[in-house]
N, C-alpha and C positions, 0 to 999 in steps of 0.2 A: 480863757487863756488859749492862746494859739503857738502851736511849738513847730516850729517852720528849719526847712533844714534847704540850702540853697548853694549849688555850683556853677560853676562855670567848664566846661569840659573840649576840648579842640584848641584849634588854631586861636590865639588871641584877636581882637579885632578892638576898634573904637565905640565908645558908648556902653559897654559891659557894666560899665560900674553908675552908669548914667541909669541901665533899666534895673539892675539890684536898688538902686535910691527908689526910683518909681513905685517898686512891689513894696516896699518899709513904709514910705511914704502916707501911701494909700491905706495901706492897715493901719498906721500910726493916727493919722488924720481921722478916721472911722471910730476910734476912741477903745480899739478892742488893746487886751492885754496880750505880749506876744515874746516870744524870747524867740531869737534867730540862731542857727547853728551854721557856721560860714564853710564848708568841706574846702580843703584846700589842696590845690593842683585835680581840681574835678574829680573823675567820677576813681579815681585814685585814690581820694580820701576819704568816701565814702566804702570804697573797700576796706582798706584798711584802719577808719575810724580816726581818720587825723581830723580835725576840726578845732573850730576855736566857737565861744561864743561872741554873737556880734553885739554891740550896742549902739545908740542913737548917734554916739558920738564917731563911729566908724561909718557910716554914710552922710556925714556932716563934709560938705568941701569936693564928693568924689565926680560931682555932676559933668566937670570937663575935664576928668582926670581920663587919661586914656589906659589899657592894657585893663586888668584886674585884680581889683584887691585881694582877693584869694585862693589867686594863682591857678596855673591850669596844664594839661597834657591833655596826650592822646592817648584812649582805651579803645583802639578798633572792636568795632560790633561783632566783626567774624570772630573776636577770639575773647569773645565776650564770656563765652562757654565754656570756654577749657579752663582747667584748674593752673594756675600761678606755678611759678616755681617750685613753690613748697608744695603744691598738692592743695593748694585754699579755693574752696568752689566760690569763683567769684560774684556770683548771683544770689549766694546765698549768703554772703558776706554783707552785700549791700542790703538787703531786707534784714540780718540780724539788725543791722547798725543803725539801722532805720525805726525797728521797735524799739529798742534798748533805748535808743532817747526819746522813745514813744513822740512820735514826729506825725502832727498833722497831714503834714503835708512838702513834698520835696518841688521846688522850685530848679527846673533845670534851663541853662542858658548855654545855647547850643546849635551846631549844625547838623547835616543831615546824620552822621552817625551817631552824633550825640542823639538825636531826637529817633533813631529807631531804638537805642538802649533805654532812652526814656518811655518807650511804649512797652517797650520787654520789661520794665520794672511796673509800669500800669497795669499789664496783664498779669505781673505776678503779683499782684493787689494793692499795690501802695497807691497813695493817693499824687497825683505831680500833676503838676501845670507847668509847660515849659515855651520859652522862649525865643525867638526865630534870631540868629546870628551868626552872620556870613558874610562876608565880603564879598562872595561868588554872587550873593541874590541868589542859590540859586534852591532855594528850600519849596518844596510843593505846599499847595495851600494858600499862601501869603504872594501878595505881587511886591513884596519889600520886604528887605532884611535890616533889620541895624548894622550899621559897620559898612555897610555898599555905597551910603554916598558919599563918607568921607573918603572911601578908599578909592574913590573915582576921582574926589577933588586933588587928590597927593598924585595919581596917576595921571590927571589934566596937567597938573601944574610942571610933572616931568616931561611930557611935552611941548606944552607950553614952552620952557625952557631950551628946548633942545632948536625947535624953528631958529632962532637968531645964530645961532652956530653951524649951522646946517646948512642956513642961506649963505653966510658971511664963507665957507670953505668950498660950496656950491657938493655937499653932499650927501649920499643918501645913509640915512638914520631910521635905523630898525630900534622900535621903545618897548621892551619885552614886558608884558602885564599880566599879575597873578590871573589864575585861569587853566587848571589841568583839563577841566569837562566840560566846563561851561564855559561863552564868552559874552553876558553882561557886562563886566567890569571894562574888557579890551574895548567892546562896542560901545560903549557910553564918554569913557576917558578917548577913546577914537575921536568919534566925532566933537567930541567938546572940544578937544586940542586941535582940530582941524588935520588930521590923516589923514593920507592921500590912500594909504591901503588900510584895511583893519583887516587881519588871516582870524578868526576865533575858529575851534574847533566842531561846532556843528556843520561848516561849512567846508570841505576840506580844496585846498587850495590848486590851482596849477599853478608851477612855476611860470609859465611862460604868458599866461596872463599879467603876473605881478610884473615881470617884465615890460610887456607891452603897458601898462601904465606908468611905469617911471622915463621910459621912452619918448613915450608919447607928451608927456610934462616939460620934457627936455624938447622934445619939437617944438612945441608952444611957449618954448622961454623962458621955462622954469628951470631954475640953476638948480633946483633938492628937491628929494621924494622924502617925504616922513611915515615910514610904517607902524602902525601899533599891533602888534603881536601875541595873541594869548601863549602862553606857554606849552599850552596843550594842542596849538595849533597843528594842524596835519595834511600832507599833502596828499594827492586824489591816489597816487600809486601807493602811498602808506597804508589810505585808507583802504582799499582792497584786499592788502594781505591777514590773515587769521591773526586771531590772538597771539597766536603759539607763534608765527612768524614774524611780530609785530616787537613781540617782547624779546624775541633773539636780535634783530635789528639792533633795539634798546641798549641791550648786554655788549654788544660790539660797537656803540656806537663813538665815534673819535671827536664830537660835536659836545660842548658845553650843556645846550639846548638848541634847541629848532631854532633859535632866532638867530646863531651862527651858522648853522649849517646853509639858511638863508642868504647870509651874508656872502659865506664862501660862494655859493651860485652865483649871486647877483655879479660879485666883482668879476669872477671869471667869463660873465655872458655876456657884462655891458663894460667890462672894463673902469669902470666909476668906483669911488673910495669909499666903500661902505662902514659906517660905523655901529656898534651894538649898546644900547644903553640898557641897563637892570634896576628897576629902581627897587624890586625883589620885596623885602620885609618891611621895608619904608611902608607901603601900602595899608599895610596893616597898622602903625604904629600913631604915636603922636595922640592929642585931642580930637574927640571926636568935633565934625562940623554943626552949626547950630541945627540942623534939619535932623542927626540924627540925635542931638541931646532932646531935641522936642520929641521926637518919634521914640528913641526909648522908654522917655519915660510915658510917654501915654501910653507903651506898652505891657511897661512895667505896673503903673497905676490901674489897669483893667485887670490883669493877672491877680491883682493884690483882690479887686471882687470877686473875681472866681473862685478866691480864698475863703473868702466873708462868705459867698454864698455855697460854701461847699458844692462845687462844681469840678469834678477830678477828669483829668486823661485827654485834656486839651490842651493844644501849643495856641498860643494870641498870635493872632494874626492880621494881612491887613489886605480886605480885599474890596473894590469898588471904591476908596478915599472913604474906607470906614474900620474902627479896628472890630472884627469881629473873634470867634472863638472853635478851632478847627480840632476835630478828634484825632488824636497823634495815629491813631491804628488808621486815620486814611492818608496822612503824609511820610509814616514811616516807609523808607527806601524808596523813594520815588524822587527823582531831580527834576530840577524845572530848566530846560535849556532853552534856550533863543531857538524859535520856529525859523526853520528856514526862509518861510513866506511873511515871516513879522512885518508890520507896516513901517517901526525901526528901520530895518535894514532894505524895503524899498527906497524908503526916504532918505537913506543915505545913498543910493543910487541913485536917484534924481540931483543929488549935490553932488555927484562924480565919483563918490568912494568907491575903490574897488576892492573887491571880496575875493578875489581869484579866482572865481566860479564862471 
């Protein structure tokens, strides 16, 4: 008998409930005997011992179900330590809860702060295997996240969408894409949808580059620029100033997000009718796409041997077009962001994208 206890913990994304089917799956098939415990709204209900048991019949149907069956929040890592409202030490909370159902083993599915709390409960001895899941992509260890391609194909397709209304008014469309640190998702839905600028945040912008390429499309004929925008995008004077300066900016700032304050520049410098589109939560939502129900669950289905073979304190991962098995104590706190010199984003320079750099 295998006594399995399993969350979901962060931002929601597509395929969650695709890679929980995978891990049941896979131990089901194995012929071992197993009761699953579902924590509900993450690593929330392992604090406070909210849980449901699962059965066969609550992973029946959820393979292109989107969102999560057992619901989720955010438990930031930083405040991982400190006692709760009431004074409840919450590290010590999650390991009660965790013997008390005497639990083989905790199944975490999760982003990077999910996945440093899952190695702080590794080092406090529990047994976890946990899950790479992000939209961002941008988890160390793993060259793919579940949830990043769907979120790229919702984010193509806002694009996609926007060219026809853009050409037909002759103007320029800023398509703002989830993205505070990292910009896979911008860069990928970028060029899939055909943007003429992609700003991601590793690379920070001039304005007067961005400029000279919507200019310059317009000398050559072209009635509309389409930008895709990470959210976290930032320009070369932003990027220069402190933390401490950065986030006072922030605190005063009169802009929605960077991808109006963009707008407002552009209109004022070329005079042209710039538009801002959000396609925001969408991103996240909806069914996942067939690439990642197949990739959860082979994620999910390895994780379930790591089970079998009591193998503890590893996230599945997928590195070389292979899923392999990464020690969470070498990806906890580390992001994986787009190299400045990525062959990506050459190759989007030899197709004309410009980066503002």
């Amino acid at each position: 008998m295998k006594r399995i206890g399993m969350l979901t913990s962060g931002g929601d994304c597509q395929a969650l409930n695709a890679a929980m089917r995978g891990v049941v799956k896979s131990l089901a098939t194995s012929g071992i005997e197993m009761e699953v415990y579902g924590f509900l709204e993450g690593y929330k209900g392992l604090i406070y011992g909210n849980f449901r048991m699962l059965s066969p019949k609550d992973f029946s149907g959820i393979l292109t179900r989107g969102g999560t069956i057992l619901g989720t929040s955010r438990t930031p890592f930083k405040t991982i330590r400190e006692p709760d409202e009431n004074g409840l030490d919450k590290v010590e909370a999650m390991k009660q809860n965790y013997y008390k159902l005497q639990l083989d083993c905790l199944v975490v599915l999760g982003g990077n702060g999910s996945q440093k709390t899952a190695n702080l409960l590794s080092e406090e001895g529990l047994n976890v295997v946990s899950l790479p899941k992000t939209i961002d992509n941008d988890l160390w260890g793993t060259d793919m996240t579940f949830g990043f391609q769907s979120a790229v194909d919702v984010a193509t397709t806002a694009i996609d969408y926007i060219h026809t209304t853009a050409d037909s008014h002759g103007r320029v469309f800023i398509v703002e894409v989830m993205g505070h640190k990292v910009g896979w998702l911008t860069l990928n839905a970028g060029m899939a949808g055909g943007a003429d600028v992609i700003l991601i945040p590793e690379i920070p912008y001039d304005i007067k580059k961005v400029i000279d390429a919507i200019e310059g499309r317009e000398k050559r004929g072209s009635r509309f620029t389409i930008l895709a925008v990470a959210e976290g995008a930032i320009s070369k004077e932003d990027a220069k100033l402190s933390k401490k300066e950065y986030k006072e900016k922030l605190a005063n700032y009169v802009y929605p997000s960077v991808s109006y304050e963009l707008a407002d520049q552009i209109q004022k410098l070329t005079g042209r009718e710039v538009r801002v589109t959000v396609p925001g939560h969408m991103q996240r939502g909806g069914a996942p796409d067939p690439y990642d129900r197949v990739f959860a669950s082979r994620l999910g289905a390895e994780a379930g041997q790591l089970i079998l073979k009591e193998k503890y304190g590893y996230m599945v991962a997928y590195k070389n077009r292979e899923i392999v098995k990464v020690p969470l104590s070498e990806i906890a706190g580390k992001l994986k962001k787009v190299p400045s010199d990525a062959s990506i984003i050459k190759e989007a320079k030899m197709l004309g994208v410009c980066f503002g750099d």
